[in-house]
Backbone of each chain as ProteinMPNN parsed JSONL, in Angstrom:
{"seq_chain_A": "XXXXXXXXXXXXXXXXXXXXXXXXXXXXXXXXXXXXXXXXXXXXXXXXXXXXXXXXXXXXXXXXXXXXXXXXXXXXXXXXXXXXXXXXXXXXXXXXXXXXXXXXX", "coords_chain_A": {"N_chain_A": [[-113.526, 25.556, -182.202], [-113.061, 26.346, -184.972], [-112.366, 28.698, -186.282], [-110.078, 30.077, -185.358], [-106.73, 31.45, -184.61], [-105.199, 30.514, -183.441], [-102.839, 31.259, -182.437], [-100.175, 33.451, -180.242], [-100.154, 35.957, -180.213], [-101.144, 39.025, -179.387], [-103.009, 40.245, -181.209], [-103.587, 38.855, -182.878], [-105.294, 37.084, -181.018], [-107.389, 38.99, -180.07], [-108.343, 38.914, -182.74], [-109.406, 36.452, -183.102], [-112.012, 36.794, -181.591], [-113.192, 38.933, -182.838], [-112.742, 38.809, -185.18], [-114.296, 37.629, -187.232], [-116.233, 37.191, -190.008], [-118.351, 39.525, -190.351], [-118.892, 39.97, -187.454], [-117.665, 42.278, -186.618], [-119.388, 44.315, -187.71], [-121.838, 43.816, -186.563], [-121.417, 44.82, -183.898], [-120.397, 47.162, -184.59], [-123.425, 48.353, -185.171], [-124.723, 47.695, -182.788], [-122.824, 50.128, -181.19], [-123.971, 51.892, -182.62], [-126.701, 52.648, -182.601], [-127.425, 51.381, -180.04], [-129.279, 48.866, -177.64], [-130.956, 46.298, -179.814], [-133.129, 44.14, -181.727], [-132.714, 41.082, -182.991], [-133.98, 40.848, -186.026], [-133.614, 43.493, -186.081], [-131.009, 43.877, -186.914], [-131.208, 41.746, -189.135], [-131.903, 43.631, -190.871], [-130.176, 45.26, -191.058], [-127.747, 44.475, -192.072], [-127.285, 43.414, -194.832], [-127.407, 40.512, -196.861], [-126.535, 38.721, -194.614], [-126.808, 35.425, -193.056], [-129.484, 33.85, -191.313], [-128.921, 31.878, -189.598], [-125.754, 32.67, -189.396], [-126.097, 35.089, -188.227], [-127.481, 34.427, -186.06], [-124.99, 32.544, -185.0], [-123.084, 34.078, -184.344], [-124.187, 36.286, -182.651], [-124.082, 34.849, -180.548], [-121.608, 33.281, -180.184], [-120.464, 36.43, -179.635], [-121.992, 36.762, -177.048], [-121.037, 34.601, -175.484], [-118.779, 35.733, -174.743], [-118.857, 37.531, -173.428], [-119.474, 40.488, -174.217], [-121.677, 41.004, -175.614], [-124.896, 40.918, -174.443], [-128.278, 39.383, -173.673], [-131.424, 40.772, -173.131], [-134.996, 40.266, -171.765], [-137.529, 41.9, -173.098], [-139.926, 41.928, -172.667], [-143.289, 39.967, -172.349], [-145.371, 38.435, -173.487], [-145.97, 38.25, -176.532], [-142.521, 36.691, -175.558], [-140.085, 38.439, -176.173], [-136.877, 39.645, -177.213], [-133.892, 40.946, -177.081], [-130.491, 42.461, -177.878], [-127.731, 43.95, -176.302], [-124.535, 46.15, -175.851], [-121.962, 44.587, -173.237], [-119.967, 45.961, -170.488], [-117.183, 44.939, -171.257], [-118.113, 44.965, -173.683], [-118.272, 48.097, -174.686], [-115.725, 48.7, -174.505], [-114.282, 47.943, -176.382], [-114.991, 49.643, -178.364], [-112.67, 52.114, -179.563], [-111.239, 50.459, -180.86], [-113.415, 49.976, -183.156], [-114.168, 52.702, -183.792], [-111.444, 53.778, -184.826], [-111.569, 51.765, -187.301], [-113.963, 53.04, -188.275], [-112.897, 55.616, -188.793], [-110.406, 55.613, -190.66], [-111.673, 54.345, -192.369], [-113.442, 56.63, -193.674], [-111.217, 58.229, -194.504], [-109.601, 56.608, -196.107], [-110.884, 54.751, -197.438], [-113.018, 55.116, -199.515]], "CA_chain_A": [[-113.461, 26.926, -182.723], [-112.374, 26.443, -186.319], [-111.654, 30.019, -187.163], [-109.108, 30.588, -184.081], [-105.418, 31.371, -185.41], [-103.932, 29.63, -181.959], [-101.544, 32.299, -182.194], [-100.236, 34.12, -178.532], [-99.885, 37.676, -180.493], [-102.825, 39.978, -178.301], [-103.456, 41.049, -182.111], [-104.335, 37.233, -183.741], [-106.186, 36.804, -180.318], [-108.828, 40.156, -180.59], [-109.181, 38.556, -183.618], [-110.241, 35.048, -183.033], [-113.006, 37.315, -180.657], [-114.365, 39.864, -183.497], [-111.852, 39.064, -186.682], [-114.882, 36.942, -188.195], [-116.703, 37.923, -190.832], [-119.6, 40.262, -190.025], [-118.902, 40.359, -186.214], [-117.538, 43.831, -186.51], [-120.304, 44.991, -187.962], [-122.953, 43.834, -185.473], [-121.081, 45.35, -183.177], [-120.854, 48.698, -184.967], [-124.844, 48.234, -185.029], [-125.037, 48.242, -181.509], [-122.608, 51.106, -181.064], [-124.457, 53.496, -183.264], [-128.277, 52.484, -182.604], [-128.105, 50.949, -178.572], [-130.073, 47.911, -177.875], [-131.382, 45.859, -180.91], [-133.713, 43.488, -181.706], [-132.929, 39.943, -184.282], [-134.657, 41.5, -186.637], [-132.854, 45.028, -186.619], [-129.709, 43.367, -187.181], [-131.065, 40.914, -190.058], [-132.699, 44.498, -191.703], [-129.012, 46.641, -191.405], [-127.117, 43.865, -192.437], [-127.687, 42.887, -196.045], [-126.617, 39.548, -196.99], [-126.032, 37.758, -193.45], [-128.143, 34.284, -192.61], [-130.28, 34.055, -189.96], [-127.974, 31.013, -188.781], [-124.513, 33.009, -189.017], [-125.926, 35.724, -187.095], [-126.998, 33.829, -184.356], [-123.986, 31.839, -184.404], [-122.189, 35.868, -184.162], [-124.716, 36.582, -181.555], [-123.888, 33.208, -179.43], [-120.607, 33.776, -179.692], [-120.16, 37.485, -178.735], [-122.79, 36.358, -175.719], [-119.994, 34.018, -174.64], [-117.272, 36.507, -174.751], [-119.378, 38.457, -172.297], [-119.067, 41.184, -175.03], [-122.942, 41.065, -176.153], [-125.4, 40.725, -173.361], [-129.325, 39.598, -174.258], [-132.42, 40.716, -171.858], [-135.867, 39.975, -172.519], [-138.213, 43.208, -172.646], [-141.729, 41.458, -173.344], [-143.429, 38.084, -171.712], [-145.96, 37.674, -174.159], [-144.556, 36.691, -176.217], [-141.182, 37.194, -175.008], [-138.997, 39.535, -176.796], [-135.6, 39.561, -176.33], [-132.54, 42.253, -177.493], [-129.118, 42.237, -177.972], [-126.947, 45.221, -176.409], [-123.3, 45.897, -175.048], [-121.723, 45.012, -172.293], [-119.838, 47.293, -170.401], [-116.711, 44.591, -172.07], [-118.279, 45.354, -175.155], [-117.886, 48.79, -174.474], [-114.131, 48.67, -174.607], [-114.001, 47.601, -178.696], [-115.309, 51.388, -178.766], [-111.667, 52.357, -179.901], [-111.58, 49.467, -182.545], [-114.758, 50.929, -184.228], [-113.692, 54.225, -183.678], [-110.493, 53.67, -186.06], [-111.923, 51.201, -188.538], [-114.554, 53.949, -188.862], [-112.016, 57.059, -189.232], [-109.717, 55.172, -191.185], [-113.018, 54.22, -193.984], [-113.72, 57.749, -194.118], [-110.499, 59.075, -195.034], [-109.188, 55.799, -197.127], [-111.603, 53.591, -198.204], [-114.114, 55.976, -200.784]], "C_chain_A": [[-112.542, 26.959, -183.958], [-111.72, 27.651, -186.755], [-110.357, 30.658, -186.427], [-107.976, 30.493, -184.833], [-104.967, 30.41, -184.396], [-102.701, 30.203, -182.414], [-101.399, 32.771, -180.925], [-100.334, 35.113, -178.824], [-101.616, 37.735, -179.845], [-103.475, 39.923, -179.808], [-104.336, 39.664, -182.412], [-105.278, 37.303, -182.134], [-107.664, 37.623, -180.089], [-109.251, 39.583, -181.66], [-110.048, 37.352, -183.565], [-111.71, 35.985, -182.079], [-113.523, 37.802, -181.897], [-113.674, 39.784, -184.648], [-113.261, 37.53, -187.764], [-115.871, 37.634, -189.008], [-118.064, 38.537, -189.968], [-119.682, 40.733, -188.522], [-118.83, 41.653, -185.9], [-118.93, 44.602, -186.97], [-121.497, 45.609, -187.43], [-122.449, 44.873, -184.325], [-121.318, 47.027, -183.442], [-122.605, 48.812, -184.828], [-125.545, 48.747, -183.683], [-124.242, 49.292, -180.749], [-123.217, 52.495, -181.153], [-125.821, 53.192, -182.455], [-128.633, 51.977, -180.729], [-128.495, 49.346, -178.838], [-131.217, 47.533, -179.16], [-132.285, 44.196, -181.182], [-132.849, 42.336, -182.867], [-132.987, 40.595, -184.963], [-133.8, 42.737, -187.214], [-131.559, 44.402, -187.203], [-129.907, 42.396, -188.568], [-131.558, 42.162, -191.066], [-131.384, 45.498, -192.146], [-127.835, 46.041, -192.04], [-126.963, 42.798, -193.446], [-126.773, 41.614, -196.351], [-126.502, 38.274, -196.001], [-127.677, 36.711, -193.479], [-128.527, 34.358, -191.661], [-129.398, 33.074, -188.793], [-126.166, 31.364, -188.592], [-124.741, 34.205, -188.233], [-126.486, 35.341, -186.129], [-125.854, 32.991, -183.611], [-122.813, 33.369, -183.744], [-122.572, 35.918, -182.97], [-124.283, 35.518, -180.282], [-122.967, 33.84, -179.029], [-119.93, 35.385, -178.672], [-120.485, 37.622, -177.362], [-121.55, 35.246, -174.967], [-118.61, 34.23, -174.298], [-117.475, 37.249, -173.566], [-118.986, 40.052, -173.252], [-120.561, 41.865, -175.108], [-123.75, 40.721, -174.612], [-127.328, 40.384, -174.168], [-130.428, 39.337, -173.043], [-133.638, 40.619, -172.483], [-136.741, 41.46, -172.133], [-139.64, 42.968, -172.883], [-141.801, 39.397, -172.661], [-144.008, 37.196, -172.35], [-146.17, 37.966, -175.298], [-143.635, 37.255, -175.664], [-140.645, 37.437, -176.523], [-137.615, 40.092, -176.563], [-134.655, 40.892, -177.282], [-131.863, 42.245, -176.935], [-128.64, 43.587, -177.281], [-125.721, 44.711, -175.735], [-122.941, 45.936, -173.915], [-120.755, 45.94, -171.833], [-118.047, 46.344, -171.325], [-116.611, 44.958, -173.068], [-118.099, 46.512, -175.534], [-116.434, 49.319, -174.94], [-113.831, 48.357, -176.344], [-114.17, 49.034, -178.635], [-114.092, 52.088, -179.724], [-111.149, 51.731, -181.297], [-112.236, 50.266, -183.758], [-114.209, 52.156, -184.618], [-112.096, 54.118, -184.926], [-111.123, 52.857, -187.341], [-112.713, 52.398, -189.121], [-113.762, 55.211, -189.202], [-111.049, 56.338, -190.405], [-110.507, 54.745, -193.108], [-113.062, 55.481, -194.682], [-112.592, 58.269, -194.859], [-109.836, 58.041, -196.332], [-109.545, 55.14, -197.862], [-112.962, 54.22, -199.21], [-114.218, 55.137, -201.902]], "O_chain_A": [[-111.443, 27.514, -183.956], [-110.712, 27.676, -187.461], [-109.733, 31.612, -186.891], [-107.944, 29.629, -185.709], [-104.283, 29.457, -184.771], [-101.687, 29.574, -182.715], [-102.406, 32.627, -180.232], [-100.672, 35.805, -177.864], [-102.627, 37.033, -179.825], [-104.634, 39.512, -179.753], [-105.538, 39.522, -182.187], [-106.352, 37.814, -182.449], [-108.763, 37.083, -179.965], [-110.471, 39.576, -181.822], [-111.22, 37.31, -183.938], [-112.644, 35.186, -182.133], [-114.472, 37.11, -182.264], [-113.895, 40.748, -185.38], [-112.952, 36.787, -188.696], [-116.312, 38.708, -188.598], [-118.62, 37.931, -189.052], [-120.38, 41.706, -188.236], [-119.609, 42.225, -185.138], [-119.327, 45.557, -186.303], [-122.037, 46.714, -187.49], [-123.243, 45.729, -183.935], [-122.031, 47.838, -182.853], [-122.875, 49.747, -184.074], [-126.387, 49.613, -183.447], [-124.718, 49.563, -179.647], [-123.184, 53.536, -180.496], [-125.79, 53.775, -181.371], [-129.732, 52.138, -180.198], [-128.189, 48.696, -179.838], [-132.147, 48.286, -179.448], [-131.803, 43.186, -180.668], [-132.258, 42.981, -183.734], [-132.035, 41.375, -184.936], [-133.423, 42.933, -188.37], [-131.34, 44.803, -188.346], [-128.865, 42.194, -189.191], [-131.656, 41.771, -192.228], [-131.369, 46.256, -193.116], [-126.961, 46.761, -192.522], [-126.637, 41.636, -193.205], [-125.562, 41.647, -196.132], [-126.401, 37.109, -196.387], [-128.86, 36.95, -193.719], [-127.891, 35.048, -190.864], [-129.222, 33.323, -187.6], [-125.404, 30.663, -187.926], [-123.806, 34.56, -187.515], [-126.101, 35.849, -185.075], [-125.678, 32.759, -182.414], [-121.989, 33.368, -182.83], [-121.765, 35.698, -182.067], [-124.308, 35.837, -179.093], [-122.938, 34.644, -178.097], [-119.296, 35.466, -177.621], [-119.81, 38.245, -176.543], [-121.374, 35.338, -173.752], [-117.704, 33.526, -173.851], [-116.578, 37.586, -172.792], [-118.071, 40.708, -172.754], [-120.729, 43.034, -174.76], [-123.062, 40.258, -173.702], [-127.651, 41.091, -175.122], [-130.506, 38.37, -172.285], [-133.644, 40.827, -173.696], [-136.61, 42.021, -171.045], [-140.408, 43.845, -173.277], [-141.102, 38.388, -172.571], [-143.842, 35.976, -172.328], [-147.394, 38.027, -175.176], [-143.822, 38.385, -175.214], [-140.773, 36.828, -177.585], [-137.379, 40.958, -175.721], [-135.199, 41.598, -178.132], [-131.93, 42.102, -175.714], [-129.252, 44.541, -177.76], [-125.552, 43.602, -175.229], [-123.251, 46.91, -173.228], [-120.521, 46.849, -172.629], [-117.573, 47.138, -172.138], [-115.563, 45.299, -173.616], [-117.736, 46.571, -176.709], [-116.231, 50.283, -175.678], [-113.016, 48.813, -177.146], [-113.149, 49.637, -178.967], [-114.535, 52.663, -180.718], [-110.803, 52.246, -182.36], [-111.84, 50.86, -184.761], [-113.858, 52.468, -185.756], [-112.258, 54.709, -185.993], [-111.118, 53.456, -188.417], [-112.384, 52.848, -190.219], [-114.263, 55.846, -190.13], [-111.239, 57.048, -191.393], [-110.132, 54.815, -194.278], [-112.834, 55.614, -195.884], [-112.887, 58.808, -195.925], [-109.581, 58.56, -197.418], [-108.936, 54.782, -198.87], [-113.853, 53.422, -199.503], [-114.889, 55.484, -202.873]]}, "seq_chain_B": "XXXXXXXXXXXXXXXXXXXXXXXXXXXXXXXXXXXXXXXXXXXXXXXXXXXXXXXXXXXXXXXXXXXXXXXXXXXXXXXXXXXXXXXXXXXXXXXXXXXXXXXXX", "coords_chain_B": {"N_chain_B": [[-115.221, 40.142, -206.285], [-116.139, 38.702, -204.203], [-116.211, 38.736, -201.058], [-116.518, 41.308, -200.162], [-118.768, 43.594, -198.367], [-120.142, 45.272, -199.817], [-121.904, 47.545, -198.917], [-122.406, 50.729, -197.862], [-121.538, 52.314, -195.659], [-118.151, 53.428, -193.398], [-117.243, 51.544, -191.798], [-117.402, 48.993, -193.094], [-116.493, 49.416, -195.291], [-113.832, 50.066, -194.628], [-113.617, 47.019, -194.031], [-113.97, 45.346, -195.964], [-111.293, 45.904, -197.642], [-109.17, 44.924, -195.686], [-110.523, 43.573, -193.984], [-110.726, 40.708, -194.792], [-110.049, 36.898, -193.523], [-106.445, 36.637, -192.39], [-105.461, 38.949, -193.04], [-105.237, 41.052, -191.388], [-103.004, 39.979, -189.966], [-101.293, 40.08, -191.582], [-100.72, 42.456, -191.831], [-99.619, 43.287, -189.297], [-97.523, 41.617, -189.276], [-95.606, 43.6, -190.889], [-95.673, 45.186, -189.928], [-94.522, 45.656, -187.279], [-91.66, 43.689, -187.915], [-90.816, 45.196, -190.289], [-89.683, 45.676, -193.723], [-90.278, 42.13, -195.477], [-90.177, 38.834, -196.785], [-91.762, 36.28, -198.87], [-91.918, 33.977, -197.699], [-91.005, 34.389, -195.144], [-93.802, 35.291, -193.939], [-95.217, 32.852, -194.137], [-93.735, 31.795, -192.525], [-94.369, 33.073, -189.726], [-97.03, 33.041, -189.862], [-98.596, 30.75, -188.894], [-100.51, 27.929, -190.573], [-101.578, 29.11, -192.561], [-102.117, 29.129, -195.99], [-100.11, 28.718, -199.035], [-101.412, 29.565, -201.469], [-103.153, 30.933, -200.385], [-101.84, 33.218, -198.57], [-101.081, 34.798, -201.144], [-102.975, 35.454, -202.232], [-103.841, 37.064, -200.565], [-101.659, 39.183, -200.231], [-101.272, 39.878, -202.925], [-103.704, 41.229, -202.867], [-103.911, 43.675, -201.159], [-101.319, 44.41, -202.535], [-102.943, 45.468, -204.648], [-104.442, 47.456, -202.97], [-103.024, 49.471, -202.812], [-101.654, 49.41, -200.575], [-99.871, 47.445, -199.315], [-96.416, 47.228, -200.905], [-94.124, 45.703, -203.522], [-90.75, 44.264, -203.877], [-87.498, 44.103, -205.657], [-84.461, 42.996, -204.241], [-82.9, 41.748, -204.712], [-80.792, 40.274, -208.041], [-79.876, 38.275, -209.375], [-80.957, 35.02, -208.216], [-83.452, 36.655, -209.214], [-85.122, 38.398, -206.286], [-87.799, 38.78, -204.136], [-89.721, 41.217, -202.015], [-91.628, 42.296, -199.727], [-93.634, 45.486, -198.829], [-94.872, 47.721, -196.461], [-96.595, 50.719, -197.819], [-97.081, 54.323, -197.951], [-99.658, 54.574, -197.221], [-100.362, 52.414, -196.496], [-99.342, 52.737, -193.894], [-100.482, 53.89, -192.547], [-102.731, 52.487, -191.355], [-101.731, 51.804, -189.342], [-102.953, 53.135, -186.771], [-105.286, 51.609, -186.174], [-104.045, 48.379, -185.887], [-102.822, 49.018, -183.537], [-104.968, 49.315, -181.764], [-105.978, 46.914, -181.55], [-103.843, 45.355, -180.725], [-103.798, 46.38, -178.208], [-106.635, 45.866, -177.397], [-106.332, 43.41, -176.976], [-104.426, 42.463, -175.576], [-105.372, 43.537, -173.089], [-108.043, 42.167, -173.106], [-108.179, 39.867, -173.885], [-107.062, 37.742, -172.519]], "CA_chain_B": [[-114.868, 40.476, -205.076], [-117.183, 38.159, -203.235], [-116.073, 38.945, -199.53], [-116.869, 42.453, -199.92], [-119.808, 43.615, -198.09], [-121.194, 45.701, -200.417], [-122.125, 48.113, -197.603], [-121.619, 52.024, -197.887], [-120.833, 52.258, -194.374], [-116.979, 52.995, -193.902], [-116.406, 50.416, -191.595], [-117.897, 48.295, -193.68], [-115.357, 49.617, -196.5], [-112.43, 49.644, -194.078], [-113.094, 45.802, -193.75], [-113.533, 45.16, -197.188], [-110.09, 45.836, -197.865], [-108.48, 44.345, -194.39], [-111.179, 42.516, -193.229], [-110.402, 39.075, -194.766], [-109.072, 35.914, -192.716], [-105.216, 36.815, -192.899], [-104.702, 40.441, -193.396], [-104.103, 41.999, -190.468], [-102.143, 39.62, -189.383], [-100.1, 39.97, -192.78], [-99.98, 43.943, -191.805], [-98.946, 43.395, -188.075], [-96.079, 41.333, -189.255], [-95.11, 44.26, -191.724], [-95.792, 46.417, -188.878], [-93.922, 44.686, -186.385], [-90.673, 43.347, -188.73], [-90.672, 45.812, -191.61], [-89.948, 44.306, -194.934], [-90.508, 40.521, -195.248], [-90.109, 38.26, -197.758], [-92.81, 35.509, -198.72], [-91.35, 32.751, -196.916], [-91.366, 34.777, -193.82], [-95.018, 35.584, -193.82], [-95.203, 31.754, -194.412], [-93.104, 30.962, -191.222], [-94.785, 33.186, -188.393], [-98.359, 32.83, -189.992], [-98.599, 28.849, -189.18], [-101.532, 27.942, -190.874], [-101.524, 29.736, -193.935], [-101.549, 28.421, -197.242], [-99.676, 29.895, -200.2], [-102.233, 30.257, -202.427], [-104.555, 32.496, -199.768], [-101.286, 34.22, -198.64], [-100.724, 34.877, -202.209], [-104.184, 36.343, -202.467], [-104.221, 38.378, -199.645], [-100.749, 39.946, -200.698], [-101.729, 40.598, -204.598], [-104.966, 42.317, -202.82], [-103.01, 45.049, -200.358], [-101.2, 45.682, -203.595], [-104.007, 46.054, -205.629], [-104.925, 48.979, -202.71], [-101.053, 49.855, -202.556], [-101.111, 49.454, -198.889], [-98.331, 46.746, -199.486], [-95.71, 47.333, -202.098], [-93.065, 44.763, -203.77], [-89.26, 45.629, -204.741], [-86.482, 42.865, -205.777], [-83.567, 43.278, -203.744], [-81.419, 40.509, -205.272], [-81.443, 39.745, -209.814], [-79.406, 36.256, -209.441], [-81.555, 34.45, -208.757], [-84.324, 37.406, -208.415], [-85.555, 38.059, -205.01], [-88.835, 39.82, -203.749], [-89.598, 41.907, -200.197], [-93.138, 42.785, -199.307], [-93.412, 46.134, -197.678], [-96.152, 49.149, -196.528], [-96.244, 52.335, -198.435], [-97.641, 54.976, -197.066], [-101.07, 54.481, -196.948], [-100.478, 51.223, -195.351], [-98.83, 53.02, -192.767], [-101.88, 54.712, -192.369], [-103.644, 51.586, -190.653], [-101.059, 51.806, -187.646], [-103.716, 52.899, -185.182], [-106.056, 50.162, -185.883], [-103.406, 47.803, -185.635], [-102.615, 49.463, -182.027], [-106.113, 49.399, -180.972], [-106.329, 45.724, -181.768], [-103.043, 44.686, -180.004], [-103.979, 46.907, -177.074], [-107.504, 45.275, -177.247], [-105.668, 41.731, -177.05], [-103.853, 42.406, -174.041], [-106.106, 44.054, -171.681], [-108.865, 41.655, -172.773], [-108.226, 38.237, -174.377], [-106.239, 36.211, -172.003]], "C_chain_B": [[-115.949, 39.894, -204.383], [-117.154, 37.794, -201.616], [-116.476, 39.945, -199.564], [-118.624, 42.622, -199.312], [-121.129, 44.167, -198.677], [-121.948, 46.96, -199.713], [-121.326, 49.866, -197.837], [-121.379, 52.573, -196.681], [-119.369, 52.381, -194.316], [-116.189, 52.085, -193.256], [-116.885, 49.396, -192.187], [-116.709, 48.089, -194.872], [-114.086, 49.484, -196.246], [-112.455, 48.138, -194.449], [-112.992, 44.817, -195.004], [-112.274, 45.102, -197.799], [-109.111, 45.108, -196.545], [-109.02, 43.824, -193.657], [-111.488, 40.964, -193.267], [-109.761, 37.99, -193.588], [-107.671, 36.375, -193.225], [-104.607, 38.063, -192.693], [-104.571, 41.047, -192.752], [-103.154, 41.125, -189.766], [-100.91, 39.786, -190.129], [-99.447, 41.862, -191.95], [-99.125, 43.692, -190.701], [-97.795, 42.777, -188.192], [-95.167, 42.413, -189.974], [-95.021, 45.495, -190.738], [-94.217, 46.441, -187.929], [-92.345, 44.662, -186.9], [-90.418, 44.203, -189.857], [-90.615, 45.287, -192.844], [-89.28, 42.819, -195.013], [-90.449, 39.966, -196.489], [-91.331, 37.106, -197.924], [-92.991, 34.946, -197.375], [-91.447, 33.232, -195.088], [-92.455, 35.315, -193.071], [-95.397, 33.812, -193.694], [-94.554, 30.776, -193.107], [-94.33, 31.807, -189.851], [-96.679, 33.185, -189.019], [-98.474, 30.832, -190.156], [-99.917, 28.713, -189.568], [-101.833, 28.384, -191.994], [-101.339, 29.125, -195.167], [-100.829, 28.876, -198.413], [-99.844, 30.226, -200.996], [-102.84, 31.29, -201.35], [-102.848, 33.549, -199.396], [-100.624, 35.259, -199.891], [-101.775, 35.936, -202.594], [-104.157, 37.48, -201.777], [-103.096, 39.51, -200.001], [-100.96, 40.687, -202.022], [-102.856, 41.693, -203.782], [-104.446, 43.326, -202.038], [-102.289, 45.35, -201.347], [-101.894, 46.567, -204.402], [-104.724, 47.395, -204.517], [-103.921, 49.913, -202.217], [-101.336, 50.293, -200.748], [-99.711, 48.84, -198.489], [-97.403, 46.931, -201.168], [-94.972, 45.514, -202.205], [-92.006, 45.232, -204.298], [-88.01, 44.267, -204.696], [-85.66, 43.862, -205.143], [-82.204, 42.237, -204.524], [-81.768, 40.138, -207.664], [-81.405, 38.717, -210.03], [-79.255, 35.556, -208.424], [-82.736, 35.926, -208.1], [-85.21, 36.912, -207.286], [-86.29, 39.021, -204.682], [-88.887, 40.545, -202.382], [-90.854, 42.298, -200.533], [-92.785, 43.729, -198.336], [-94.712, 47.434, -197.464], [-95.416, 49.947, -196.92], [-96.84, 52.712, -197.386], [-98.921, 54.978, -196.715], [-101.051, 53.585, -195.734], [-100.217, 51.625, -193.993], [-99.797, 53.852, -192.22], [-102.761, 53.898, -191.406], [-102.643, 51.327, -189.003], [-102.303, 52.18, -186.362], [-104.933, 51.935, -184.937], [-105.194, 49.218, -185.31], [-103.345, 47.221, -184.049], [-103.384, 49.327, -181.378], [-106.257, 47.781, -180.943], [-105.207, 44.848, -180.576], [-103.403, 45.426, -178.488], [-105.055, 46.284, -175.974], [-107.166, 44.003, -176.178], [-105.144, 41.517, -175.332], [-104.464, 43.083, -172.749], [-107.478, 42.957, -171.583], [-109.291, 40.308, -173.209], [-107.56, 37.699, -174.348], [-106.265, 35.136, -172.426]], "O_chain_B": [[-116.77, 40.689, -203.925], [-117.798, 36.916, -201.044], [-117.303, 39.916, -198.653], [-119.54, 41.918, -199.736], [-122.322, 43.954, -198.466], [-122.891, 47.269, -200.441], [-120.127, 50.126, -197.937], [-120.83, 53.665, -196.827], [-118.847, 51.571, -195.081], [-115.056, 51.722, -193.573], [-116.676, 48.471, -191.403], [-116.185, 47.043, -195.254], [-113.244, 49.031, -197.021], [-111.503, 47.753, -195.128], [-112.251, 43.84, -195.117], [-112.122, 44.158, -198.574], [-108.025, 44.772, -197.016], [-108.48, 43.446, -192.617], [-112.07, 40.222, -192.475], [-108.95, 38.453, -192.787], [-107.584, 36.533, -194.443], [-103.468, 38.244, -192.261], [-103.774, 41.946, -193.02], [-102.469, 41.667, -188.898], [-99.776, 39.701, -189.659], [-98.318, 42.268, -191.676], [-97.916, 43.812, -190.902], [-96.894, 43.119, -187.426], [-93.961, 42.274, -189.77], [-94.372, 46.531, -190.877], [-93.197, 47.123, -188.026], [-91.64, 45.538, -186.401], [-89.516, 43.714, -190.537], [-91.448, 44.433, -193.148], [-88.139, 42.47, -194.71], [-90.714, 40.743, -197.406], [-91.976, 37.031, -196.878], [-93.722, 35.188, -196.415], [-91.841, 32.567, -194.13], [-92.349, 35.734, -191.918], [-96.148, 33.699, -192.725], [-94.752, 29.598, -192.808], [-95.029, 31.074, -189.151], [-97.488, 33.415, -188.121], [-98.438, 30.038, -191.096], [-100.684, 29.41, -188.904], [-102.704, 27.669, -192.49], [-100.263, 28.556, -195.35], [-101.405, 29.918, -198.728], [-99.12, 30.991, -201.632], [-102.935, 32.478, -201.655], [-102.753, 34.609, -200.015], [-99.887, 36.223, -199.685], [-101.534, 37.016, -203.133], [-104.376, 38.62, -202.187], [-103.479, 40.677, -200.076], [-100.834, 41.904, -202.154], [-102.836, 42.887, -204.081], [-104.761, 44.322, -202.688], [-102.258, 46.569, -201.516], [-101.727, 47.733, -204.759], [-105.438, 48.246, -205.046], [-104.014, 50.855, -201.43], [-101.171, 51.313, -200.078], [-98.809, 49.287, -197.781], [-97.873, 46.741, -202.289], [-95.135, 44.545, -201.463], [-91.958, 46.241, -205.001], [-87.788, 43.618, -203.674], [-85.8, 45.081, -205.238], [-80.983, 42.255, -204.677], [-82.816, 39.866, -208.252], [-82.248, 38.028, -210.605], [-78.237, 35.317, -207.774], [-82.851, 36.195, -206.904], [-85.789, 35.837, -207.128], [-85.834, 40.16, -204.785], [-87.92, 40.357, -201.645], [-91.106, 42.637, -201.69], [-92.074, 43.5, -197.357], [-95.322, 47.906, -198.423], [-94.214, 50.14, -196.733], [-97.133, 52.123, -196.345], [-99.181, 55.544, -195.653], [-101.441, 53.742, -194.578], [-100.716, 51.045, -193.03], [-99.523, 54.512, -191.218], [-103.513, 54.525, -190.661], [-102.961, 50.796, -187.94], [-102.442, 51.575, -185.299], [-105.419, 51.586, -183.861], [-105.424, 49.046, -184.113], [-103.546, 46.142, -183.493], [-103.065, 49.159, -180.201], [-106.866, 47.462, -179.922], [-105.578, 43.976, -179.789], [-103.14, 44.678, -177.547], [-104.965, 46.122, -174.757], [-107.579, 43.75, -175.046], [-105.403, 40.769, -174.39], [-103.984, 43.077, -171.616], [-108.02, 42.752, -170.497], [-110.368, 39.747, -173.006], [-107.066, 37.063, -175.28], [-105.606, 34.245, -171.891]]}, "name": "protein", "num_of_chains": 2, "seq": "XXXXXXXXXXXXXXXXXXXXXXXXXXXXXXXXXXXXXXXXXXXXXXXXXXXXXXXXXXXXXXXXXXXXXXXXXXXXXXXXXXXXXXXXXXXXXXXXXXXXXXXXXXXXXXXXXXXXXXXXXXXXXXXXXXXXXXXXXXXXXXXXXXXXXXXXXXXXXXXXXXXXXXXXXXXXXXXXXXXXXXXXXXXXXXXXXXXXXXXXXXXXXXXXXX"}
């Protein structure tokens, strides 16, 4: 895990979880919108590779953060949403986003 | 500015400005300790180099979140510290260290 500070502060440690680039974002994604397909996430998120957001997606899936169920057999169709873990960032978002609005114009 | 997301979203814009590798950890020490001098951004950030902490500091001035102010002439001596804006990102901060400790043992 190259990007990890290996710091003990709680703060450096939330981050090694969602302090990489674009992670927050996905996340906001599935805050606002629910369950999301690949796809939705490579269409709201201008810029990102198809191989750094599944490495995003992996990861948040092994935080137990992200959760992915399949909703189709043939083919199979799978989507990303939060768990109830993931849930808990809610507060995160919730300031980065109040904090944009009033400072970042 | 080729980290920026580009993204009119405002957490998108929050992270633009504080969403680099580095920078909240730079705030939480400014949070945390009040004003700091290089060298002491340089001791509890292990890992850091002093060109990127160099960067990340010029860029919180450039959105005067962090100021600079000599305290000493012979031999002049600098202090890194939040204005008020900066002090403005306190409840992210809070949400992040709060994050840390309820959920990334």
């Amino acid at each position: 895990m190259p990007s990890s500070y290996g710091l003990k502060c709680p703060v450096a440690r939330t981050l090694d979880i969602i302090g990489e680039r674009w992670t927050i974002l996905i996340l906001r994604d599935l805050f606002l919108d629910g369950p999301r397909k690949f796809q939705d996430f490579e269409r709201s998120l201008a810029g990102i590779s198809a191989t750094t957001l599944s490495a995003r997606l992996k990861r948040l899936e092994g935080y137990e953060i992200v959760a992915r169920r399949f909703y189709a057999e043939h083919p199979p169709r799978a989507e990303y949403f939060l768990t109830d873990k993931g849930r808990t960032l809610g507060p995160i978002l919730k300031q980065l986003l109040d904090w944009g609005i009033r400072h970042a114009r």
